[in-house]
N, C-alpha and C positions, 0 to 999 in steps of 0.2 A: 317638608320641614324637618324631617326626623333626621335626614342627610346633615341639610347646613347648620343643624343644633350640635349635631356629632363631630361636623368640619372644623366647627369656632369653640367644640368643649364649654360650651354655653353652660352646662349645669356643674364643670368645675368651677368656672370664674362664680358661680352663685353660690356657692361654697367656699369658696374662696373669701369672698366680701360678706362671709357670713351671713347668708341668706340659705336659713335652715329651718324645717320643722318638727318638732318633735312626738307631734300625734295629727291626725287627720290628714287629710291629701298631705302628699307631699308639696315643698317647694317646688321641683321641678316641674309637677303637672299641673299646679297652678298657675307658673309664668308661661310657661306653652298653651296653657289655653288661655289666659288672656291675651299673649303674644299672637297666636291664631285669630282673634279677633278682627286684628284691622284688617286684615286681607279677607277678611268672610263681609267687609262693611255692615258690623252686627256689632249694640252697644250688649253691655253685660243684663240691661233690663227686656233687649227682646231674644235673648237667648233662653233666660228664664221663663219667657213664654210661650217657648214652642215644645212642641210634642214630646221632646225630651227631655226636659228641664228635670224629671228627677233624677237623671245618671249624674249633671253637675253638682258640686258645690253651692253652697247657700250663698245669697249675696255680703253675708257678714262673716264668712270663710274669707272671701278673695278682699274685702275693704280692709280687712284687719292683717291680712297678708300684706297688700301693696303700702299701708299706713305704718307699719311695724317699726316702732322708734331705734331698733336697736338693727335694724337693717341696711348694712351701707349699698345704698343704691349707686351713689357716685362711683363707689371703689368697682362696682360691678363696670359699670359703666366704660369706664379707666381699665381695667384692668384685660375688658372684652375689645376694646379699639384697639390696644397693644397689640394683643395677639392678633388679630385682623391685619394692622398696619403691615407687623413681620411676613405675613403670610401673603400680603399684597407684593410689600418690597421687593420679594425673590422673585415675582412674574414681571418686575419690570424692567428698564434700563437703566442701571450702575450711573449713566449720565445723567439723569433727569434730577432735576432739585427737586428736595425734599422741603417743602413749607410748613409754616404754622400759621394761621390765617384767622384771627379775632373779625367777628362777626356780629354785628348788632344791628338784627331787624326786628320788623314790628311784630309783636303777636298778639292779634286783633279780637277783643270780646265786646263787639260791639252790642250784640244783645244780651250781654250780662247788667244787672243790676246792682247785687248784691253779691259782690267777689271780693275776700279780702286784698287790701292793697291794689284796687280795681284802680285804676288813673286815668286821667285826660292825658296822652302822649302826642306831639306833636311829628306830624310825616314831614321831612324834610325832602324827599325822595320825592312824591308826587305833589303835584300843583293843585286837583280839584280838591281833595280830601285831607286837608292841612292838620286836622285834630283824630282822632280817634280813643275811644273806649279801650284798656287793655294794659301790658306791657311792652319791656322789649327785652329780648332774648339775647343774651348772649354769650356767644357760643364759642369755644377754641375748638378748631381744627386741625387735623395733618391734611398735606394735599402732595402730590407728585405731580400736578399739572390736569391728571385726566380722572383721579381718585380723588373724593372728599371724603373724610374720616373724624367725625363728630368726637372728641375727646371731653369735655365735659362745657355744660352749660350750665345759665341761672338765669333768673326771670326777675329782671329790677320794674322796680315803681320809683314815682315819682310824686313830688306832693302837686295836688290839683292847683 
């Protein structure tokens, strides 16, 4: 991980979008270890239970980190696809088109209850399962054909 964080300058663009700390863990070894998460399939409450949990952060270190109102997560976002997209563009061919590709699929909380702006969304796309609990995401893209490159999303509701 320490490679492709240093390939994509992951903890410039976090700096960059103003995602800084100025006492406790840093920024940077907070998004790396939550960023390490999904690839361990490990939520942040069974990390805190295993054998090591006192070398991490507290869980009100990392909620107030990732919650932090003055944090532009989009501009990270944005500003890390760029530099990716450039870095893809040079390994490709000069022929190939270059797309923007809007995107709006389901994202399913079917066993949520109690989720602000939670909806009845209707699946147009499948036949058995016409309604679902949830929103729907969506998402702008670059693509070159064989690349998808997530540029920024938002998660719309709808009234039930």
């Amino acid at each position: 991980m320490k490679n492709a964080f240093s390939e994509l300058g992951m903890f410039k663009h976090l700096r960059k979008a103003g995602i800084t700390k100025k006492f406790g863990f840093p920024a940077s070894y907070l998004f790396q270890l939550i960023f390490c998460l999904i690839f361990h399939h490990k939520s942040w409450f069974t990390l805190l239970q295993s054998k090591k949990s006192d070398c991490y952060p507290a869980k009100d270190a990392v909620y107030r980190f990732m919650n932090h109102s003055k944090f532009a997560w989009r501009r990270f976002l944005t500003s890390l696809s760029a530099y990716a997209i450039q870095k893809v563009d040079h390994l490709t061919d000069g022929k190939r088109p270059n797309v923007f590709i809007i995107d709006d699929s389901m994202f399913e909380r079917n066993r949520s209850k109690k989720v602000e702006l939670l909806a009845r969304c209707m699946d147009h796309s499948s036949l058995k399962n016409r309604f679902y609990k949830g929103f729907r995401m969506l998402t702008l893209g670059w693509s070159d054909g064989c690349t998808f490159m997530p540029l920024d999303f938002t998660l719309l509701s709808s009234t039930n």
